[in-house]
N, C-alpha and C positions, 0 to 999 in steps of 0.2 A: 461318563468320562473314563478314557482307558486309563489303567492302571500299569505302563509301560515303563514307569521308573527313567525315562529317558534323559530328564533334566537333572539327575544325581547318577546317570547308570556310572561314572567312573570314581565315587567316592563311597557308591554303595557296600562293598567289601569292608571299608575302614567304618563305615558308620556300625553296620550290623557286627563285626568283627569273627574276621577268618577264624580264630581259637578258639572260640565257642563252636563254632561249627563243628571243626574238625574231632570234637569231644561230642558232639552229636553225633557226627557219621558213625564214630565207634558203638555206639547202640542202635543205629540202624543195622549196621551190618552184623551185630549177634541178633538180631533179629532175623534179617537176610538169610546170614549161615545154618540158625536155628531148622529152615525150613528148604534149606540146601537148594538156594536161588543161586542161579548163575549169571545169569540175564538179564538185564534193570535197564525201564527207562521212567526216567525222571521229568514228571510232567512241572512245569515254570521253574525252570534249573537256574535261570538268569545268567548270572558268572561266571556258576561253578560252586557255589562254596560246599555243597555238597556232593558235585557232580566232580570230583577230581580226588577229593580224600576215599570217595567211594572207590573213586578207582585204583588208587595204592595200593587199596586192601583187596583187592585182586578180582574186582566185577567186572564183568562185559557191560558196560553203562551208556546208553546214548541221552541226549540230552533234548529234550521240547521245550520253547517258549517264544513268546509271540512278541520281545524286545528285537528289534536289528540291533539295538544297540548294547543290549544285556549279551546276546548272543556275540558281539563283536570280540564284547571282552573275554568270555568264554574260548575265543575260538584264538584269540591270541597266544592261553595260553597251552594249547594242545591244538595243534594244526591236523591232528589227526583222529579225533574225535568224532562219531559221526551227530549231528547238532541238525534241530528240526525249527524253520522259522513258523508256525504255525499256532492256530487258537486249539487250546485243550480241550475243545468241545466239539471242534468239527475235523481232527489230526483224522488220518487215513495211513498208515502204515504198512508196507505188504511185509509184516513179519509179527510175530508172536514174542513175548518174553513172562520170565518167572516170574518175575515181578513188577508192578508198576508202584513207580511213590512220588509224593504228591503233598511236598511239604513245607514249612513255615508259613502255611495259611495261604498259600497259592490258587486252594478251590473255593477260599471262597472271595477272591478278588473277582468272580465272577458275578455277574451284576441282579441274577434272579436264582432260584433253586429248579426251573427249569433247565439252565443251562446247567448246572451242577447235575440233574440228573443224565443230562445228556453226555456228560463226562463220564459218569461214572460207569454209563450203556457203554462209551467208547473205550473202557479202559476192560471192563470184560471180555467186550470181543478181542481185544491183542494181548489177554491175558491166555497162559498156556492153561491147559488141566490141572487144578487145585494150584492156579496161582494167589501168591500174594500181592494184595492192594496195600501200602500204608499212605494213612491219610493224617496229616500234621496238623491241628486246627487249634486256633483259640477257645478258649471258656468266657465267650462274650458276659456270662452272669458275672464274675467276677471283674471283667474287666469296666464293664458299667458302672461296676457299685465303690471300685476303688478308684478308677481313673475318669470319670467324666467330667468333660471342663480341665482338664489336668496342660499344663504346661511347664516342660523342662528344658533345660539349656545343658549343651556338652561342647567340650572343644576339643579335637583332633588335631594332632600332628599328621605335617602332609610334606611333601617335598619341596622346598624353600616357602615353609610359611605356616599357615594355621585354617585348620575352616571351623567354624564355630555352624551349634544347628541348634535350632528352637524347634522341638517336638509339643503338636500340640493333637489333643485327643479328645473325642465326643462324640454322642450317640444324636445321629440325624436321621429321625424316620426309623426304617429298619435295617440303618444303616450304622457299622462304627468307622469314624472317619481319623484319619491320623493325615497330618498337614504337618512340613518339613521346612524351614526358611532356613536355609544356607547363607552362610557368608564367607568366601574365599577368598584369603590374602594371602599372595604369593610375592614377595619381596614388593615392588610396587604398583602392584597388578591388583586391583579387587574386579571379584565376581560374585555372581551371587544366584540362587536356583530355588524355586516352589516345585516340593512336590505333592499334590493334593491324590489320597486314595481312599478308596471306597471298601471295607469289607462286610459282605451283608449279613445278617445277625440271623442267623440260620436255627432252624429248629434241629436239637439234639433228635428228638422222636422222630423226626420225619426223617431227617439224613437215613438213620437206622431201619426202619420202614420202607425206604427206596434202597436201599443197600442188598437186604433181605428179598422183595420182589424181584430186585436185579439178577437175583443168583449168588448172594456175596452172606458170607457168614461174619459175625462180627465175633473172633478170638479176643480179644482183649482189648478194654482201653486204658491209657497211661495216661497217666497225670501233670510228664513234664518229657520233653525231647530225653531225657537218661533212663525214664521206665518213671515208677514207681504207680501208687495205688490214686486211681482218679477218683480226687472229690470235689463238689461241685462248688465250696464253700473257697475251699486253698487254692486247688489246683490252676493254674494260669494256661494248659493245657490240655484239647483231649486229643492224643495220639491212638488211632482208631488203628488195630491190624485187623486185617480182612482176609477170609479165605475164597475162593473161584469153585462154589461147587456145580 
């Protein structure tokens, strides 16, 4: 099942929320600056939500992901952005960048760890000389052992009305699955949206393992989108920075 977000792409900004983001891209980018990237592209950008705060803060940033309809919104709001409809595994580029990043769990919406290596081949080859990879992932240990079977309800303010969403979460196979029921009331209009995704529950030692045969050094890993020290017990994050050697 594709993972295209297409039946929420225009309340996905409000559900995941633009603020958090925008306090994320702030530690991308002293990471970025630390290693004096100029250049960034961002593999399943969807939006924007970190493909526009990045760019404030002064990147050359283009955008890849394989939504038309993630990309629509994106593209609304900068018409002059350059935006890539394409699958992160088989993208072709004729250009090079400092940096490739690759975040909120985007590689592993990919359906096997074949494909994720075959990303990872494609992000070296249009990585410059001692570029940077950053790679955003969950800590599926964690997230199995707190949240499985787990069901929550939130309700958003929307423009003349309300959407309420039932978040529901569980381990399928070697799969962790996250399932989204919407319910949209706009004055006297209801609608309503499933969206069902797949994230596969990836081996920490083998990402590391193909990373390292790829050419990719692993500099650090973080524990949460702001930094800090990854542990395998707390942390709900591993933010992996990679070097191109």
């Amino acid at each position: 099942m594709e993972n295209d977000f297409s039946g929420s792409a225009q309340y996905y900004d409000i559900i995941l929320g633009k603020d958090n983001f925008r306090k994320h891209a702030q530690f991308v980018s002293k990471l970025l600056k630390k290693y004096k990237v100029k250049s960034v592209l961002e593999l399943g950008c969807g939006s924007g939500l970190y493909l526009f705060p990045l760019k404030k803060l002064g990147f050359k940033i283009d955008g890849l992901d394989i939504s038309k309809e993630m990309l629509y919104l994106a593209r609304k709001q900068d018409k002059k952005i350059k935006l890539y409809q394409e699958d992160m595994s088989k993208f072709k580029i004729n250009k090079k960048y400092d940096s490739i990043i690759c975040l909120n769990s985007s590689l592993v919406l990919l359906p096997n760890f074949k494909l994720i290596e075959k990303t990872l081949r494609n992000c070296y080859k249009h990585l410059n000389k001692n570029g940077i990879l950053l790679l955003d992932l969950p800590n599926h240990y964690k997230e199995i052992k707190e949240s499985n079977f787990s069901q929550e309800k939130e309700t958003y303010k929307i423009k003349n009305g309300t959407l309420e969403v039932i978040f529901r979460d569980y381990k399928k196979n070697n799969k962790w699955v996250s399932e989204w029921f919407g319910f949209v009331k706009q004055k006297n209009n209801f609608s309503n949206f499933h969206e069902y995704y797949e994230e596969l529950i990836y081996s920490p030692k083998e990402l590391e393992k193909s990373l390292k045969n790829l050419g990719f050094k692993v500099l650090n890993v973080f524990g949460s989108r702001r930094g800090g020290t990854f542990d395998k017990n707390k942390s709900y994050r591993r933010f992996y920075v990679c070097q191109k050697f």
